[in-house]
C-alpha positions as CSV (number, residue, x, y, z in Angstrom):
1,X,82.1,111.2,119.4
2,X,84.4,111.9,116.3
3,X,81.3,112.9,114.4
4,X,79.5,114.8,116.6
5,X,82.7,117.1,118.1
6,X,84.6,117.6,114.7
7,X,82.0,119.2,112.7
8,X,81.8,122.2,115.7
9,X,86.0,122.6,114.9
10,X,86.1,122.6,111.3
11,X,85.4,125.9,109.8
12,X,82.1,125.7,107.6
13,X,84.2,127.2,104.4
14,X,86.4,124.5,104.7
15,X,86.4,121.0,103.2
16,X,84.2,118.6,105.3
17,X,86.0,115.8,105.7
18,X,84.1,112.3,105.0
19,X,82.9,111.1,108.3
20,X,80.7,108.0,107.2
21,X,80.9,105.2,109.2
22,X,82.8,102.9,106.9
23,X,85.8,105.8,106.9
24,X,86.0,105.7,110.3
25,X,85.8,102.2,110.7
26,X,88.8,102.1,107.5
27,X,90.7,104.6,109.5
28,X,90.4,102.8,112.8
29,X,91.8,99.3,111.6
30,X,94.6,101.1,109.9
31,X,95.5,103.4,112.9
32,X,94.9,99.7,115.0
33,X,97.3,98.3,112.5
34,X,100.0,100.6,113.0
35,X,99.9,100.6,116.2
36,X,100.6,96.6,116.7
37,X,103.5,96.9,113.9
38,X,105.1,99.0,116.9
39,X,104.1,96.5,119.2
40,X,105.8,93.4,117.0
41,X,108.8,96.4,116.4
42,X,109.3,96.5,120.2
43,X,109.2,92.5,120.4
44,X,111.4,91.9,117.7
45,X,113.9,94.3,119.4
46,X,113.6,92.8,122.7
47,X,114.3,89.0,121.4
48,X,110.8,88.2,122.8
49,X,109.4,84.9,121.8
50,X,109.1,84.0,118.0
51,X,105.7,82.6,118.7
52,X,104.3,86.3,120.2
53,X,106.0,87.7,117.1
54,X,104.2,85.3,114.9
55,X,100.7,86.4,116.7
56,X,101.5,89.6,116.8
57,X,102.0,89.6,112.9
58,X,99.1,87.8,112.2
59,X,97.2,90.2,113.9
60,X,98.4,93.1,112.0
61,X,97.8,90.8,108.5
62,X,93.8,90.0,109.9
63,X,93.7,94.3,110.7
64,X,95.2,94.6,107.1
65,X,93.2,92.5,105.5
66,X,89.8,94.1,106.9
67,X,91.0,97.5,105.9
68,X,91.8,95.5,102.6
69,X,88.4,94.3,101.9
70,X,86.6,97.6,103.4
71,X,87.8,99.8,100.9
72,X,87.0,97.0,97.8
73,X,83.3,98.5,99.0
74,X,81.6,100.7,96.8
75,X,81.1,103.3,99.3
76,X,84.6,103.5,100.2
77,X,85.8,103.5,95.9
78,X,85.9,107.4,96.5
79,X,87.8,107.5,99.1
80,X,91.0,105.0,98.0
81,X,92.7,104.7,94.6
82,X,94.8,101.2,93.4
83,X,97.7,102.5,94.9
84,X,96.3,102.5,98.1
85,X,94.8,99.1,97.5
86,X,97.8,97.8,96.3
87,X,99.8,99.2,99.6
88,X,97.2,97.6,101.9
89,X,97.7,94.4,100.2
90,X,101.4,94.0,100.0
91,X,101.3,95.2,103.7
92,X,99.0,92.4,104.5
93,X,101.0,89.7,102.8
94,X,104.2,91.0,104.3
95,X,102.7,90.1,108.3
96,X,101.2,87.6,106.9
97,X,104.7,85.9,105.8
98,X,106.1,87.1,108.9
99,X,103.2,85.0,111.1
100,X,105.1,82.2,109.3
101,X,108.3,82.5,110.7
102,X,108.2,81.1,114.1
């Protein structure tokens, strides 16, 4: 849907943004991702159990890690520097520490 709609928006002397599948599929587990930190923010905040916090973190390390390894892909070498390798994979390792601590 992405691809087909957003090309009709965008201007044509404007920058086409990269609409492979493999960025969209990168953008997806990170937006995914995000979205379960909040979900593990809310649990933390409400005491909830330290086991569904441990899930939940381990979760967000296995979305992590998939964004992690997507953008080690030659096809996606254009699209993400080391700094935003590096982020990824301290991110990872951080829920994936916090999985530990049940």
């Amino acid at each position: 849907m992405i691809k087909k709609e957003i090309i009709s928006v965008i201007p044509t002397n404007e920058i086409q943004p990269d609409l492979s599948s493999e960025f969209l599929t990168y953008a997806n587990l990170i937006c995914l991702a995000n979205a379960q930190i909040l979900i593990l923010e809310i649990a933390s905040i409400k005491g909830l159990a330290f086991q569904l916090q441990a899930q939940l973190a381990k979760g967000v390390y296995e979305l992590f890690t998939l964004a992690y390894n997507l953008s080690k892909e030659s096809s996606m070498k254009k699209v993400t520097n080391d700094e935003v390798k590096i982020f990824l994979n301290n991110r990872r390792f951080y829920y994936l520490a916090r999985s530990f601590l049940k």
